[in-house]
Short mmCIF file of the C-alpha atoms (twelve columns), coordinates in Angstrom:
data_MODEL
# 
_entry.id   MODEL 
# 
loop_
_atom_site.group_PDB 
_atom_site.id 
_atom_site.type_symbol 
_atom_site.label_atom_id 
_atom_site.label_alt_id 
_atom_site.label_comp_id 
_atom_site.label_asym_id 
_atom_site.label_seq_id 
_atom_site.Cartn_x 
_atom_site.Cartn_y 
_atom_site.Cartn_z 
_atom_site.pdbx_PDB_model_num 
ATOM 1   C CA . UNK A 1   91.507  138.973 138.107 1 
ATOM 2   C CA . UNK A 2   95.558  139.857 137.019 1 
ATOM 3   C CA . UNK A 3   95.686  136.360 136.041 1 
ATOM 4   C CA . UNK A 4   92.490  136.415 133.958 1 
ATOM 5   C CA . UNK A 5   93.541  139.883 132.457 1 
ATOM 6   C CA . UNK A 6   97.184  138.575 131.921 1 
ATOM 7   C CA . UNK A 7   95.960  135.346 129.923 1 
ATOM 8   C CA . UNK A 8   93.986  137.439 128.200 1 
ATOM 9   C CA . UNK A 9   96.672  139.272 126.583 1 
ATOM 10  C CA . UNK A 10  98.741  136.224 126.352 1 
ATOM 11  C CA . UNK A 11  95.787  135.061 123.954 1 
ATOM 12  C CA . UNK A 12  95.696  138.014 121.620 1 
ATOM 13  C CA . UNK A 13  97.440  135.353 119.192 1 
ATOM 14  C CA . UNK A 14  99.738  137.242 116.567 1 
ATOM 15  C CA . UNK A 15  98.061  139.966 115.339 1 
ATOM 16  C CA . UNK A 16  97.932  142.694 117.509 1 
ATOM 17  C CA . UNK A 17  101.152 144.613 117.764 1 
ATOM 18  C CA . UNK A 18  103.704 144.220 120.148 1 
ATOM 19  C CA . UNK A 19  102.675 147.211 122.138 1 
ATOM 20  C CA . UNK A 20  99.095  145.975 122.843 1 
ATOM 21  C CA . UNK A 21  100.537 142.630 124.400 1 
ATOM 22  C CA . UNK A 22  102.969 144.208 126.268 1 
ATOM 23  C CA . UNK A 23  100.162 145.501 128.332 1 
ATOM 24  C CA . UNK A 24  100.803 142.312 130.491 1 
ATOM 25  C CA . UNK A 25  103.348 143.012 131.748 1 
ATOM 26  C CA . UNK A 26  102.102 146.484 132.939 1 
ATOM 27  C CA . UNK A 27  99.708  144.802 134.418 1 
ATOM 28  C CA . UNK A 28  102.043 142.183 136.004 1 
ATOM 29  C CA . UNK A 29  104.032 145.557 137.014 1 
ATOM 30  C CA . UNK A 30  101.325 146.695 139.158 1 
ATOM 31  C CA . UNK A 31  100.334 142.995 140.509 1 
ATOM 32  C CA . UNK A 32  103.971 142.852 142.379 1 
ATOM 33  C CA . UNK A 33  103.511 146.476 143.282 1 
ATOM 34  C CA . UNK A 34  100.272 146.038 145.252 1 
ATOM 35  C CA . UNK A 35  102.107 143.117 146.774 1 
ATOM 36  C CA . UNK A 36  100.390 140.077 145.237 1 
ATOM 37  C CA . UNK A 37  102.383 137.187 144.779 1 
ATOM 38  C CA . UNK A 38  102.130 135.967 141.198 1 
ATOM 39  C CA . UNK A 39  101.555 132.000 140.511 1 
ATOM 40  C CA . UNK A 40  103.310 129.671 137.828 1 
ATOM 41  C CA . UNK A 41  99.728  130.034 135.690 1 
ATOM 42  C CA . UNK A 42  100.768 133.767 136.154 1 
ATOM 43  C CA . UNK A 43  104.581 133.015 134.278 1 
ATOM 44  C CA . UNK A 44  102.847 130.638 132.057 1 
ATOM 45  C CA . UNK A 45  100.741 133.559 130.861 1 
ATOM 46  C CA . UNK A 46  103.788 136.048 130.880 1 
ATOM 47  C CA . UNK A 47  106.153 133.643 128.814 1 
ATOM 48  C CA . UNK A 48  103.327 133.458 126.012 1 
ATOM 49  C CA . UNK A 49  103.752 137.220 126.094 1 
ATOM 50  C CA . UNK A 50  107.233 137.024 126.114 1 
ATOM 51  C CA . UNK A 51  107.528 134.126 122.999 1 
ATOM 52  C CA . UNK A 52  105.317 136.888 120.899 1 
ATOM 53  C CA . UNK A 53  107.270 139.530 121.641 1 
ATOM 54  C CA . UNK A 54  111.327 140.392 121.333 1 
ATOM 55  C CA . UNK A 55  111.869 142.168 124.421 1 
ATOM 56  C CA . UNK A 56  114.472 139.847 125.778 1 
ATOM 57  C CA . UNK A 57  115.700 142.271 128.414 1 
ATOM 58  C CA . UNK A 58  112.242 141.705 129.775 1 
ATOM 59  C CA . UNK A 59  112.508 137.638 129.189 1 
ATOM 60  C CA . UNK A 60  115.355 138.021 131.482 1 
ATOM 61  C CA . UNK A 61  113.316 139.564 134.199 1 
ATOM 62  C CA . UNK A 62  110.410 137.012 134.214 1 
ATOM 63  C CA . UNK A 63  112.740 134.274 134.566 1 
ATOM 64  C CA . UNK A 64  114.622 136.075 137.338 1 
ATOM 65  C CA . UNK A 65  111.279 136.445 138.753 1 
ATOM 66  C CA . UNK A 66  110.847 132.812 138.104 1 
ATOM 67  C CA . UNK A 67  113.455 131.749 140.230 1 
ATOM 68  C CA . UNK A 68  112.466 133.938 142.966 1 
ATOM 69  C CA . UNK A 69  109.546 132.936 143.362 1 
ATOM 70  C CA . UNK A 70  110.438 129.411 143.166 1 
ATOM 71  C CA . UNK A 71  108.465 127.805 140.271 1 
ATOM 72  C CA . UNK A 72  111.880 126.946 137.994 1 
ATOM 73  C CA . UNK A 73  111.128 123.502 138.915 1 
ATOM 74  C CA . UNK A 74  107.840 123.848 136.890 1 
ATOM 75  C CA . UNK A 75  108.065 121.076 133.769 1 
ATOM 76  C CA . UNK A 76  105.536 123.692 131.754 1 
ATOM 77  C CA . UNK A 77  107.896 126.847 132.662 1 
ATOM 78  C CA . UNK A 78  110.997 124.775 131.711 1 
ATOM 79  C CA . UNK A 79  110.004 123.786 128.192 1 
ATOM 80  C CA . UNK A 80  108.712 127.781 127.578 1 
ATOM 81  C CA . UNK A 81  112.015 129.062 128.784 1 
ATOM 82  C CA . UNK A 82  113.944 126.695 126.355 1 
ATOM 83  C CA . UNK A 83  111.775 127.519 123.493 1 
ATOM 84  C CA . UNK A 84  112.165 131.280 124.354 1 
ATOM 85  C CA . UNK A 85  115.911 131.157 124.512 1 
ATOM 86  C CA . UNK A 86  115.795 128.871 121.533 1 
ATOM 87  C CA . UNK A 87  114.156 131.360 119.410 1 
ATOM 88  C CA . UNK A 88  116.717 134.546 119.770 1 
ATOM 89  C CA . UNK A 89  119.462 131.701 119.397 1 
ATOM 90  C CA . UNK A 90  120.811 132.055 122.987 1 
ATOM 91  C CA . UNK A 91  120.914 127.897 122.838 1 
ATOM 92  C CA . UNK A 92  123.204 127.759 126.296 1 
ATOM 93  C CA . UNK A 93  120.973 129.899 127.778 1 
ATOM 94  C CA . UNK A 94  118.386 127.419 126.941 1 
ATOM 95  C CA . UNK A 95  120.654 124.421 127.885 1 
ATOM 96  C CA . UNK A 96  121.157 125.852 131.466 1 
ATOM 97  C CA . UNK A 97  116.881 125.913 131.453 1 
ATOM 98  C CA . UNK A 98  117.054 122.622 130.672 1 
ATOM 99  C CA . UNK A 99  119.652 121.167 133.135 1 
ATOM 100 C CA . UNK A 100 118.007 123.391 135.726 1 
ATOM 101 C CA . UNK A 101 114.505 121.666 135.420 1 
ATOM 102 C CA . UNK A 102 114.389 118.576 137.698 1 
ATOM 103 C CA . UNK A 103 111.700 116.762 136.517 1 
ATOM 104 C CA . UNK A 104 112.388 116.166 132.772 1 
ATOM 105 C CA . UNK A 105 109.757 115.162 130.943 1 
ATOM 106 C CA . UNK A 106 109.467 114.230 127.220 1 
ATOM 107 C CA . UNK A 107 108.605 117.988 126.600 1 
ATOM 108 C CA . UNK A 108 111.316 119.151 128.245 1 
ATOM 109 C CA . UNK A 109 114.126 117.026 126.508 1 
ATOM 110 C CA . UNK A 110 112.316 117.460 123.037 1 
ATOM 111 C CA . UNK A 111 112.559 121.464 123.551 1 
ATOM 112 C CA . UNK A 112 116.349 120.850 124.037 1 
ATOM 113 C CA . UNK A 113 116.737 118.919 121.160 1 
ATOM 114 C CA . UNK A 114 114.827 120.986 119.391 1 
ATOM 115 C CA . UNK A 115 116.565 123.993 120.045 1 
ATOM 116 C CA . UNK A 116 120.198 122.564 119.305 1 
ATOM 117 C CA . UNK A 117 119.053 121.957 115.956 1 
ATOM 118 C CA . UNK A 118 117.431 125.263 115.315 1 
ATOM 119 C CA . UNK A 119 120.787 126.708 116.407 1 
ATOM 120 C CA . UNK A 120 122.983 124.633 113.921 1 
ATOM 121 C CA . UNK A 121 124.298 122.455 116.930 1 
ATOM 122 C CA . UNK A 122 122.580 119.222 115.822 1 
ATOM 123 C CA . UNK A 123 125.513 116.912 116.517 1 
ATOM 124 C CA . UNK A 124 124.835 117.720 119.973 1 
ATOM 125 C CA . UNK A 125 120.800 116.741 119.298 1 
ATOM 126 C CA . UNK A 126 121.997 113.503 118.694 1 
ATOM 127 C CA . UNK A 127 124.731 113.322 121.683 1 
ATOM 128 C CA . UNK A 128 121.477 114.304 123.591 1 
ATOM 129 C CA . UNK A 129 118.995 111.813 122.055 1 
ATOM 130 C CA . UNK A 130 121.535 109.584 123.094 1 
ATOM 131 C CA . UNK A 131 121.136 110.450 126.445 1 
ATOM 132 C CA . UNK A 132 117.374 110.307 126.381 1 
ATOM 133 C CA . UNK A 133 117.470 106.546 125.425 1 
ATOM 134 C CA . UNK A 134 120.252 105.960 128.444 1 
ATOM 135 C CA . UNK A 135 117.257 107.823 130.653 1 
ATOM 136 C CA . UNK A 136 114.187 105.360 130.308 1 
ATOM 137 C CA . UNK A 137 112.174 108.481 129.254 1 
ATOM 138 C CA . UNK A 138 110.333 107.096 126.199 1 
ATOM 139 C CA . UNK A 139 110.616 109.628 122.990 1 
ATOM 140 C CA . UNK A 140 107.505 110.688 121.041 1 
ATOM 141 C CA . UNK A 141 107.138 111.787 117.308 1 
ATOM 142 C CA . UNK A 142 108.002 115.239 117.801 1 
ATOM 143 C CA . UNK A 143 111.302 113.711 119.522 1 
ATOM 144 C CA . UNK A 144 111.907 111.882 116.549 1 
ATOM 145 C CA . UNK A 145 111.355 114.159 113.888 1 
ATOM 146 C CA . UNK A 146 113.703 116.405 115.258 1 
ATOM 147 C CA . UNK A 147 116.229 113.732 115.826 1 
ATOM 148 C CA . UNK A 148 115.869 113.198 112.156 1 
ATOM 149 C CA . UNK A 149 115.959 117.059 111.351 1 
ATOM 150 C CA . UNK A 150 119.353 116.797 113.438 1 
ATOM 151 C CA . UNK A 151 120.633 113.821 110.814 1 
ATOM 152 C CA . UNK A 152 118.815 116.105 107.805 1 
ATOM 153 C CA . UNK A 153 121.672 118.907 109.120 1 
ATOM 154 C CA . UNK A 154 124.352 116.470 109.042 1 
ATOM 155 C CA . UNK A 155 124.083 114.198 106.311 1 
ATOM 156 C CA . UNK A 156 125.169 111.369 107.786 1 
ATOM 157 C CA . UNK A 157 124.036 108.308 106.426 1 
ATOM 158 C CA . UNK A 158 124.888 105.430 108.887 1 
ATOM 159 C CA . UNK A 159 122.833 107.944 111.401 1 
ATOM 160 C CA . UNK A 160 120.233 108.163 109.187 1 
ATOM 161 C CA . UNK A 161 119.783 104.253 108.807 1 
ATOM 162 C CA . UNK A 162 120.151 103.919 112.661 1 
ATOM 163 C CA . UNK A 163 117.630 106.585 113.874 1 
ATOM 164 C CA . UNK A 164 115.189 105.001 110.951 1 
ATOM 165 C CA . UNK A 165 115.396 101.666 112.226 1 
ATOM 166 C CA . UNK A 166 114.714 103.166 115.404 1 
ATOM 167 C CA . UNK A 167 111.491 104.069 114.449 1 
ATOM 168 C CA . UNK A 168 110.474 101.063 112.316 1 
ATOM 169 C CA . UNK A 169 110.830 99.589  115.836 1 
ATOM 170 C CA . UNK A 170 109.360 101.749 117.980 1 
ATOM 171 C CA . UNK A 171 106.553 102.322 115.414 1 
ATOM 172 C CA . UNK A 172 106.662 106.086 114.667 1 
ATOM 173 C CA . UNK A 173 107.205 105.148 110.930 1 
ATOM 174 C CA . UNK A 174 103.647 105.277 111.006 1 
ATOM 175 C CA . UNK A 175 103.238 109.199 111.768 1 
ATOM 176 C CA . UNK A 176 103.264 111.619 109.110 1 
ATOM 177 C CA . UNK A 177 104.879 114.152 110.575 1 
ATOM 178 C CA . UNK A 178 108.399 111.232 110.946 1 
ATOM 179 C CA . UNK A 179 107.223 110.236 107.672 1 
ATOM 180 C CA . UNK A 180 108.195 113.937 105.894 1 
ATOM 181 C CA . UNK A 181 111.255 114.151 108.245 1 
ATOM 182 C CA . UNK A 182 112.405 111.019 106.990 1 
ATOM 183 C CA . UNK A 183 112.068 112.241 103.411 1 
ATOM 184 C CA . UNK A 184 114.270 115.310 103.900 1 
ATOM 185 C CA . UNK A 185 116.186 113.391 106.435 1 
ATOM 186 C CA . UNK A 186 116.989 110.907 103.325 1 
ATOM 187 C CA . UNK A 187 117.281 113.898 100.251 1 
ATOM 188 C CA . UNK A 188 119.893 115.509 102.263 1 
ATOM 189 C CA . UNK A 189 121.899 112.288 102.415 1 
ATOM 190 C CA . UNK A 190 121.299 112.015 98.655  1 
ATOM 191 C CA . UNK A 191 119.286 108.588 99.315  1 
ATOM 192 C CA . UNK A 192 116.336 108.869 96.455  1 
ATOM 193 C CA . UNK A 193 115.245 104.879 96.764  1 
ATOM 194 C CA . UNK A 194 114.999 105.207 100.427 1 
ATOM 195 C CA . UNK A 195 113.088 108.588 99.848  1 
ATOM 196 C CA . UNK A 196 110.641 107.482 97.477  1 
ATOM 197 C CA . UNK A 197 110.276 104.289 99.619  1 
ATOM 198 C CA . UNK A 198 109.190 106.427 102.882 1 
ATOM 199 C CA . UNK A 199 107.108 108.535 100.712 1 
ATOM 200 C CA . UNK A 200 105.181 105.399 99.628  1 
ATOM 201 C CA . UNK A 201 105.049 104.328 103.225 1 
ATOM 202 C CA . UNK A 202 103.593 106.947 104.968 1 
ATOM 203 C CA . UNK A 203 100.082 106.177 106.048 1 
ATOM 204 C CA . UNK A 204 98.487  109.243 105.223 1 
ATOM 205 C CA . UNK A 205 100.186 111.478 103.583 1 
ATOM 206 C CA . UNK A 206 99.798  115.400 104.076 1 
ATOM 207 C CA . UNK A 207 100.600 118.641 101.570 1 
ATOM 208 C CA . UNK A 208 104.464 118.891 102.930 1 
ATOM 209 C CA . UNK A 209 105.123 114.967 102.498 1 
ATOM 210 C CA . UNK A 210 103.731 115.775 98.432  1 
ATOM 211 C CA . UNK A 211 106.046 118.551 98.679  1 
ATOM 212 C CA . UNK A 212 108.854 116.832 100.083 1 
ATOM 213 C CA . UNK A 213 109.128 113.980 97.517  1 
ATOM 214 C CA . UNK A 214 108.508 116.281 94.562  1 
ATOM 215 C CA . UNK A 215 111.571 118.577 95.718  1 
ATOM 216 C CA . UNK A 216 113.655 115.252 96.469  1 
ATOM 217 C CA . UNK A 217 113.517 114.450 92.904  1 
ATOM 218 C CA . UNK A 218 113.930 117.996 91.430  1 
ATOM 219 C CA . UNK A 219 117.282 117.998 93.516  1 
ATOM 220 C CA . UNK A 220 118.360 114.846 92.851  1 
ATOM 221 C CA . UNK A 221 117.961 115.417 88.804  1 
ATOM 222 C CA . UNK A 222 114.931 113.335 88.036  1 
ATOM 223 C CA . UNK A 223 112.736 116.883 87.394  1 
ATOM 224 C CA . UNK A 224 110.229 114.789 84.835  1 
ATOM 225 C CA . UNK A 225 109.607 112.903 87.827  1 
ATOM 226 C CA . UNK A 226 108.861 115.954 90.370  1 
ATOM 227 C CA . UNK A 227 106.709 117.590 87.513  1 
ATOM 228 C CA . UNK A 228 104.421 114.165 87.012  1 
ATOM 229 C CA . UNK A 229 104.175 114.027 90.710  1 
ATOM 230 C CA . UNK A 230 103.302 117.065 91.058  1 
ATOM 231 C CA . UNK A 231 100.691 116.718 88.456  1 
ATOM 232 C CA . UNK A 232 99.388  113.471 90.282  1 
ATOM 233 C CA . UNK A 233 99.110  115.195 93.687  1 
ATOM 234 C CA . UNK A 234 96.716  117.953 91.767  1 
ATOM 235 C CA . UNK A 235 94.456  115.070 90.450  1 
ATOM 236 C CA . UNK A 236 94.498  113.541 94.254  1 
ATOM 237 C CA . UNK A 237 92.766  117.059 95.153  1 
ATOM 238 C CA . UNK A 238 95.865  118.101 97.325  1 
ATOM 239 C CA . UNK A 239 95.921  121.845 98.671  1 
ATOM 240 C CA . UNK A 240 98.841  123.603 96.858  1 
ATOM 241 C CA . UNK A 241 100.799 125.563 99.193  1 
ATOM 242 C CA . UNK A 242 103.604 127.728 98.224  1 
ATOM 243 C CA . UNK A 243 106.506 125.181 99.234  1 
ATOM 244 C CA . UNK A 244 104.593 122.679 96.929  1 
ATOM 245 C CA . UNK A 245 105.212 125.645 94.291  1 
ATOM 246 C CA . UNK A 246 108.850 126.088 95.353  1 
ATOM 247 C CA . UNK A 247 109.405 122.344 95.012  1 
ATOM 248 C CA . UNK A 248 108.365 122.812 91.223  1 
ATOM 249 C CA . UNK A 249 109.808 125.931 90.560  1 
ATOM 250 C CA . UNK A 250 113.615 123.996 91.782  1 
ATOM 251 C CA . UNK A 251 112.205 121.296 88.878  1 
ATOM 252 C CA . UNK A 252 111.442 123.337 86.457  1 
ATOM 253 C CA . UNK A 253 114.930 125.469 87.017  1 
ATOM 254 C CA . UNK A 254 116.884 122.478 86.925  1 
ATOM 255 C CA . UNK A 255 115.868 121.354 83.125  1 
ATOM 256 C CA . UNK A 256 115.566 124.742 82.152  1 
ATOM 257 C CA . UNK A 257 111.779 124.937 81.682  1 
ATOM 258 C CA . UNK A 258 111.063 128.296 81.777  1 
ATOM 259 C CA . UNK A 259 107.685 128.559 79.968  1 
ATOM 260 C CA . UNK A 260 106.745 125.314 82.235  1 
ATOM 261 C CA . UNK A 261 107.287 127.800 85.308  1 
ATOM 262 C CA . UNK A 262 105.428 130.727 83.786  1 
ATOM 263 C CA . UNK A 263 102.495 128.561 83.423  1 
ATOM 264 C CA . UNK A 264 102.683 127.299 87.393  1 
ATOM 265 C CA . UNK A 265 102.986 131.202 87.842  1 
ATOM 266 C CA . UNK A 266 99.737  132.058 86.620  1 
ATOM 267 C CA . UNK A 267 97.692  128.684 87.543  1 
ATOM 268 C CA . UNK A 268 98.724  129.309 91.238  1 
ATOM 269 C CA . UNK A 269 99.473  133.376 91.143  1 
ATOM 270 C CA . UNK A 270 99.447  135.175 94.374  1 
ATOM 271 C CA . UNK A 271 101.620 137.492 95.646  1 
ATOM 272 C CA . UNK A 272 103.822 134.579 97.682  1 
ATOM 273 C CA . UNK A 273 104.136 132.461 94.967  1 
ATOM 274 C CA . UNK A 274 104.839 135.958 92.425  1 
ATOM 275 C CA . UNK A 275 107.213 136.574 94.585  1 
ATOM 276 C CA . UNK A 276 109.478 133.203 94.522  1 
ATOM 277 C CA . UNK A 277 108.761 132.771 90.823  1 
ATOM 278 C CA . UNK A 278 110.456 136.043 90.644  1 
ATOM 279 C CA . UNK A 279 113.597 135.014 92.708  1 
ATOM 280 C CA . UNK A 280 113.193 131.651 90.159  1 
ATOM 281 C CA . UNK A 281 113.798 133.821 87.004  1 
ATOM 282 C CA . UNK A 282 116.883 135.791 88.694  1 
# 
């Protein structure tokens, strides 16, 4: 029944407020004071609690509890921990997670390079991705878009070629999700042939890898080009999100085309995209 009650709460998603989720952890409270010891799908269910919530005082008790109870060695309870660390940018906290979980899956070495290059440390994402490929592990997509997220950080373009050619070989070229990494991976470098090239590559291509290509050339001074594509991923019936908008906003800024970005104001007005087309005119 606490388990049931606790997952229940762990469920809630994002919108109740912090208080109503935090009645977990009263109810884990009174679990461990009528004695009843608590299983790793009871810390699974407190850690979702704890990733929706900022009470990291209260982190650090369910992983003390964690380790007391002897379930650090859990693959699922490693990855949480990293991302929970991760996410209040306590990245060696998260690294000692990491080194502490014996059996080290592809999750678990994906949340750790993950995490270094949410906390700006994305040299050390790629030291670690090194390490991966030394391990036999195999990576996944999520591995390697973040690898590439880690090159996107540094602009390094020999990286960049290497870590594509890695997955031309390994075949994630054909993902989507490596697909748009690639693209930023690429406009950061300041690469537009090899941008436009992955963009024409991708398999299927999604709203962000639109987005993506249009904001590649609005940065890289070919705005004309961002505005037609923009206009062609309208005809292709794409949804318009409000980075799409952004993306064309940067275009229109960059040649100056003010009326151009009034009229994108009104065809796709809302109060997110009011809002950055009001940034756009400051």
């Amino acid at each position: 029944i606490y388990n049931t009650m606790i997952a229940g709460f762990a469920r809630l998603g994002n919108d109740p407020c912090p208080e109503i989720r935090m009645e977990a952890v009263r109810i884990y409270s009174n679990m461990l004071r009528r004695r009843i010891r608590p299983s790793k799908f009871t810390f699974k269910s407190m850690l979702e609690v704890c990733n929706l919530t900022n009470a990291v005082r209260c982190w650090r008790q369910i992983h003390a509890h964690v380790i007391l109870f002897g379930f650090e060695d859990d693959e699922f309870i490693g990855n949480a921990l990293i991302n929970l660390y991760s996410k209040v940018r306590l990245v060696d906290d998260s690294l000692r997670c990491f080194h502490r979980t014996p059996k080290q899956n592809i999750l678990t070495w994906t949340s750790m390079i993950t995490a270094f290059v949410h906390n700006e440390h994305s040299d050390k994402a790629l030291n670690l991705f090194r390490e991966l490929c030394y391990t036999g592990v195999e990576p996944d997509q999520f591995t390697m878009s973040s690898v590439m997220n880690a090159c996107a950080d540094l602009s390094m373009p020999i990286a960049c070629e290497q870590i594509h050619c890695y997955a031309v070989k390994s075949g994630f070229d054909q993902f989507t999700l490596c697909g748009n990494s690639q693209i930023e991976m690429y406009r950061c470098t300041g690469d537009l042939k090899a941008t436009k090239k992955t963009f024409e590559q991708i398999p299927s291509l999604d709203t962000f890898s639109w987005s993506q290509m249009i904001l590649s050339y609005a940065v890289h001074g070919h705005e004309r080009e961002a505005l037609l594509l923009f206009k062609k991923m309208r005809d292709c019936s794409v949804m318009i999100n409000e980075f799409a908008f952004l993306a064309v906003l940067v275009a229109c800024s960059h040649q100056g085309l003010i009326n151009e970005g009034f009229r994108y104001a009104f065809l796709f007005s809302s109060r997110v995209t009011y809002h950055l087309f009001l940034c756009f005119l400051r």
